[in-house]
RODO-2510 file (C-alpha; in nm, 4 decimals, decimal comma):
residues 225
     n   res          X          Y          Z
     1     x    -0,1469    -1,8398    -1,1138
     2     x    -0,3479    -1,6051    -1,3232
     3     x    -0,5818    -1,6948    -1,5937
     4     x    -0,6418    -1,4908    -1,9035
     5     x    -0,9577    -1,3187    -1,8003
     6     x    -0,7728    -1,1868    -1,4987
     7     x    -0,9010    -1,4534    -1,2399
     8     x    -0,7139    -1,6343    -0,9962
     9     x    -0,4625    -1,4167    -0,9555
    10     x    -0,3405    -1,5217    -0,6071
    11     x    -0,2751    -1,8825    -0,5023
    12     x    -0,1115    -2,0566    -0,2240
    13     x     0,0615    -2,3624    -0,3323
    14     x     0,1375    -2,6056    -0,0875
    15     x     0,3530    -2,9343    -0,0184
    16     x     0,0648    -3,2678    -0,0286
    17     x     0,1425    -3,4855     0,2483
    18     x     0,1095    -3,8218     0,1960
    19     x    -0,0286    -4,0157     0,4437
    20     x     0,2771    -4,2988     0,4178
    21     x     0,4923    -4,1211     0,4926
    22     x     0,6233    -4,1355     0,8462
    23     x     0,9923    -3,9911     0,7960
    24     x     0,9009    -3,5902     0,7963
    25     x     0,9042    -3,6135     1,1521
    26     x     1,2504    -3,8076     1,1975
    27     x     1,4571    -3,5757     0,9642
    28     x     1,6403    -3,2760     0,9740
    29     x     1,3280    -2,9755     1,0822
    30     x     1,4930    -2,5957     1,0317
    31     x     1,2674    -2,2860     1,0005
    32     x     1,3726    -1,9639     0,8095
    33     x     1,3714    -1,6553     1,0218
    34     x     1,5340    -1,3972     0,8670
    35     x     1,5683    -1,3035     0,4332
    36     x     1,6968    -1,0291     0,2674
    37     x     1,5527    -0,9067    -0,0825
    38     x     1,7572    -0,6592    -0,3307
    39     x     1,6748    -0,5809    -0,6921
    40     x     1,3694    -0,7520    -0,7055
    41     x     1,1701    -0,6571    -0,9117
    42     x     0,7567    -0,7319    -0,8163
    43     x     0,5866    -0,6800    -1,1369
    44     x     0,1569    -0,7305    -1,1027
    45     x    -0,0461    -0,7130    -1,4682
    46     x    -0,3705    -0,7609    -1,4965
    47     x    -0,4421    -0,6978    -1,9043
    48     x    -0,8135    -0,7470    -1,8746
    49     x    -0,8530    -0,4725    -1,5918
    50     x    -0,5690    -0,2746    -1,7845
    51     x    -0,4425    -0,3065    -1,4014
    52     x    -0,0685    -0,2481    -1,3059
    53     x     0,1627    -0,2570    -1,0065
    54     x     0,5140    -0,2445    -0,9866
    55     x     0,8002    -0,1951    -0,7730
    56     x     1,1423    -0,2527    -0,7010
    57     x     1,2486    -0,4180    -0,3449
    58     x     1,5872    -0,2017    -0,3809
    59     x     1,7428    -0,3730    -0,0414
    60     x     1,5344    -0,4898     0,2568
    61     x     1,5792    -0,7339     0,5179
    62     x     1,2665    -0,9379     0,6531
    63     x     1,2758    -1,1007     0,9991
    64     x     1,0057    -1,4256     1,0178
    65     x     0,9001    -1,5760     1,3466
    66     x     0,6345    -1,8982     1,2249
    67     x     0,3163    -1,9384     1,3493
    68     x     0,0836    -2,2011     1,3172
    69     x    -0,1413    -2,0830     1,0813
    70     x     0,1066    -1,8419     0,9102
    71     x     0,4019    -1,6273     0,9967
    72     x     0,4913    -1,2562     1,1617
    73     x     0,6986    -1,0473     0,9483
    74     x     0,8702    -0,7165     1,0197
    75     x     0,9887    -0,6067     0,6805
    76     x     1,2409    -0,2925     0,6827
    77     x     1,4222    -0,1279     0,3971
    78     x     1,3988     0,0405     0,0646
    79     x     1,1548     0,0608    -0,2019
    80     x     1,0828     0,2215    -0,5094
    81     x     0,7328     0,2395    -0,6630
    82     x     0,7000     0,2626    -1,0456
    83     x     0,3015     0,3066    -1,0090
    84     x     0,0144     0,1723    -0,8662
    85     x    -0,2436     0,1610    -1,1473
    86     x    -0,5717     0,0852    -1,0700
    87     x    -0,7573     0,2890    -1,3277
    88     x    -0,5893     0,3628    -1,6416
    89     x    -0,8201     0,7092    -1,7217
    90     x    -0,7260     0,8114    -1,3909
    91     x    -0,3788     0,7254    -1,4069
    92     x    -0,1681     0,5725    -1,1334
    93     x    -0,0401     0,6794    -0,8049
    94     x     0,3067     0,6504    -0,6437
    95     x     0,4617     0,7196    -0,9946
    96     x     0,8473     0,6493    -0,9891
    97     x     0,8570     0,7496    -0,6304
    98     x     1,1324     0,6003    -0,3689
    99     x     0,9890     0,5034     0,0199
   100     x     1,1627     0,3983     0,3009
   101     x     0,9245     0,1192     0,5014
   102     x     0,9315    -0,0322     0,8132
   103     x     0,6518    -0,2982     0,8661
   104     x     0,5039    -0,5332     1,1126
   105     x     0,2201    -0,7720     1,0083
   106     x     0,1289    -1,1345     0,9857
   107     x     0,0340    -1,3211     0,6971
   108     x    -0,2459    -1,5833     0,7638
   109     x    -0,2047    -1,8842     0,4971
   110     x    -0,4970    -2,0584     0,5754
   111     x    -0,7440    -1,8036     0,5468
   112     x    -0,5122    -1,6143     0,3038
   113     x    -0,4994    -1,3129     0,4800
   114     x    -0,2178    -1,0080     0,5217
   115     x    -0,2447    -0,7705     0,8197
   116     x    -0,0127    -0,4537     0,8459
   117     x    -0,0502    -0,3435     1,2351
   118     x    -0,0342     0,0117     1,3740
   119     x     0,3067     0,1283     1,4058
   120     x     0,3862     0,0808     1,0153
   121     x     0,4713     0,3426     0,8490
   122     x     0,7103     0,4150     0,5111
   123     x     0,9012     0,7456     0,4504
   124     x     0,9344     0,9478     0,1791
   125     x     1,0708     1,2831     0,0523
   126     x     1,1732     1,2510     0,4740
   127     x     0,8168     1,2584     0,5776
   128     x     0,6577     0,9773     0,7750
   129     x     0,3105     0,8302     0,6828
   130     x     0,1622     0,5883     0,8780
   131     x    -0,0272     0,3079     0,7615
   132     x    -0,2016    -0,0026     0,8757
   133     x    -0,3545    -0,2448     0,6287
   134     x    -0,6057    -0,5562     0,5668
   135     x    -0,5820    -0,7305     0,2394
   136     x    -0,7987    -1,0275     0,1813
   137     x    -0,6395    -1,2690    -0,0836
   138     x    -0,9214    -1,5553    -0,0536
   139     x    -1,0925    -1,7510    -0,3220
   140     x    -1,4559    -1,5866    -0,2785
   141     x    -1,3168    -1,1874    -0,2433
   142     x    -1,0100    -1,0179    -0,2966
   143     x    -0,9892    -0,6905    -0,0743
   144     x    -0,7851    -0,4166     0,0316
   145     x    -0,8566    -0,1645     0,3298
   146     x    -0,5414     0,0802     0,3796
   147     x    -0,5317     0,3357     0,6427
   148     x    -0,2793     0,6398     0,5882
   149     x    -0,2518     0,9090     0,8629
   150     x     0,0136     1,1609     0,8289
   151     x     0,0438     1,5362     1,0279
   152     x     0,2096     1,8717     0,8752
   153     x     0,1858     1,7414     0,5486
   154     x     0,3470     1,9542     0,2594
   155     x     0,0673     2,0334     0,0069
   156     x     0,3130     2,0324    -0,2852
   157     x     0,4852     1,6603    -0,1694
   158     x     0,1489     1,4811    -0,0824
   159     x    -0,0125     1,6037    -0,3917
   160     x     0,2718     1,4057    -0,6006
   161     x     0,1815     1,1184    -0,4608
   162     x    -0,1906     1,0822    -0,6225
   163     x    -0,3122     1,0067    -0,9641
   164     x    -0,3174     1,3112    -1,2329
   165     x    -0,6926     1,3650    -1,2407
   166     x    -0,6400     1,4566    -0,8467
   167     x    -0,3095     1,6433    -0,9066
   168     x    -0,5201     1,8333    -1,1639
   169     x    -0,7877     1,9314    -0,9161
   170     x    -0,5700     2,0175    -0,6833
   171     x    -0,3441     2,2347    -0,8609
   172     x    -0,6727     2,5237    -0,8651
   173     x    -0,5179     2,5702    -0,4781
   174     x    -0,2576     2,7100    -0,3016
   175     x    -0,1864     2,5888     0,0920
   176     x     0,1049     2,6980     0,2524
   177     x     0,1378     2,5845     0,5527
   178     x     0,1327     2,1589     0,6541
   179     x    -0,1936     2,0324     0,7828
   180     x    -0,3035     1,7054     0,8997
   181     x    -0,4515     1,3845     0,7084
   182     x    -0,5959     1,0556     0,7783
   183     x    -0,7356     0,8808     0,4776
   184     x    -0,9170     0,5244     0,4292
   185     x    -0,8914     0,3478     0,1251
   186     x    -1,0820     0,0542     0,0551
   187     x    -1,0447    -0,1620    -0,3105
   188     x    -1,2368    -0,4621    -0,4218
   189     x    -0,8928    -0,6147    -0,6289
   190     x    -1,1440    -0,8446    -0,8247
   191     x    -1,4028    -0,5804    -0,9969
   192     x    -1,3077    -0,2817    -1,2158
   193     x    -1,3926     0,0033    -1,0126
   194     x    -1,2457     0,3032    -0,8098
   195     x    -1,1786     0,2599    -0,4677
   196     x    -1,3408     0,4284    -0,1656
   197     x    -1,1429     0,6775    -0,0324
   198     x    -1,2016     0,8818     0,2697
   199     x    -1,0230     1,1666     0,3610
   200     x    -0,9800     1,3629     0,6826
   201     x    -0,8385     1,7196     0,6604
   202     x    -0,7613     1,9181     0,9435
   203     x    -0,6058     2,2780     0,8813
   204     x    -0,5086     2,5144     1,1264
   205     x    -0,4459     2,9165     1,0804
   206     x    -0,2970     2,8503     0,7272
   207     x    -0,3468     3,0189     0,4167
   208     x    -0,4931     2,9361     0,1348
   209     x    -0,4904     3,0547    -0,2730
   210     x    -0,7926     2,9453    -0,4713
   211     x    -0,8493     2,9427    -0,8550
   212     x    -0,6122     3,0762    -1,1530
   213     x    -0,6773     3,4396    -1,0001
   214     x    -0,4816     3,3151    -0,6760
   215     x    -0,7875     3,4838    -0,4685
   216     x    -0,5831     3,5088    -0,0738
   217     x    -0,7237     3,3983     0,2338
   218     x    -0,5735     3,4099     0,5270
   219     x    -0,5629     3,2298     0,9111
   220     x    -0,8291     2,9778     0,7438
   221     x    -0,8840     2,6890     0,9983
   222     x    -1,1589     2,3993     0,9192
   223     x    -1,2109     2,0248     0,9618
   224     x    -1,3262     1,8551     0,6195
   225     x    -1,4545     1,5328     0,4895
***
């Protein structure tokens, strides 16, 4: 459900019991453990905002074990991002990019909660990323805290995977040689704004071009926030 001024965008529907009736615990019970998704489409506007994700399930299997309050998933298989657009000056990440995922994480109905555990990770251009993840779907405050950590990351391939403005600022350097990133990223889904990110570099003995002159420097190691 989503209302017009963007709103509301998440809600859990569920089945009213009536208190009558007696016969839900005499019929047939089955739970669904395992589903497969391919060429689905998940398509996520928010007009007011000028907000967009979208991305195509392209064939994944998802293996369920209920809980009381919820249900474990592990969700494995292939995806393929069209963007993530949560600032349209800024434009979007991910842009028409394909990942390989494997996930484990729980999904809390009550408390409409999701929570991606260590030992996630997706895969793309044949580099591993992993990730871990808390996303708050509640009534009161809609949030998302994403960890990536990645090591010998191509400077080229991980630059494709942000927003222009960043490609643009990024493009004044040269690194060749991978280096090592973890990054925090934490978004309030209900307020127009630009998430927090917080990024971890670690380079070792690499070298480095700076500016449109290409200025060299060489065997450059340094920790940066």
């Amino acid at each position: 459900i989503k209302n017009e001024d963007g709103s509301r965008n998440f809600d859990f529907k569920r089945k009213t019991v009536i208190a009558s009736d007696t016969s839900s615990n005499d019929g047939l019970a089955f739970e669904l453990n395992k589903a497969s998704i391919k060429n689905t489409r998940f398509r996520f506007i928010n007009h007011a905002k000028k907000q967009k994700i979208e991305l195509t399930f392209v064939n994944n299997s998802i293996h369920i074990r209920n809980a009381q309050d919820g249900m474990a998933l592990n969700v494995k298989g292939d995806l393929l991002f069209a963007q993530l657009l949560f600032n349209e000056k800024k434009g979007a990440f991910l842009e028409n990019t394909p990942a390989k995922v494997d996930l484990r994480a729980d999904l809390f109905l009550k408390s409409k909660m999701i929570v991606v555990y260590p030992g996630s990770y997706t895969t793309i251009e044949k580099h591993r990323y992993n990730l871990n993840a808390f996303i708050q779907l509640g009534d009161s405050a809609r949030k998302l805290a994403l960890r990536i950590e990645s090591f010998d990351v191509d400077y080229q391939k991980g630059g494709k995977l942000l927003t222009p403005k960043i490609r643009n600022v990024l493009s004044n350097f040269s690194v060749e040689k991978p280096f090592d990133v973890k990054t925090l990223v934490i978004a309030n889904l209900d307020i127009k704004e630009d998430p927090v990110l917080i990024v971890n570099i670690n380079v070792k003995d690499n070298d480095i071009k700076i500016g449109n002159s290409k200025i060299p420097y060489s065997h450059v190691s340094f920790k940066g926030s």
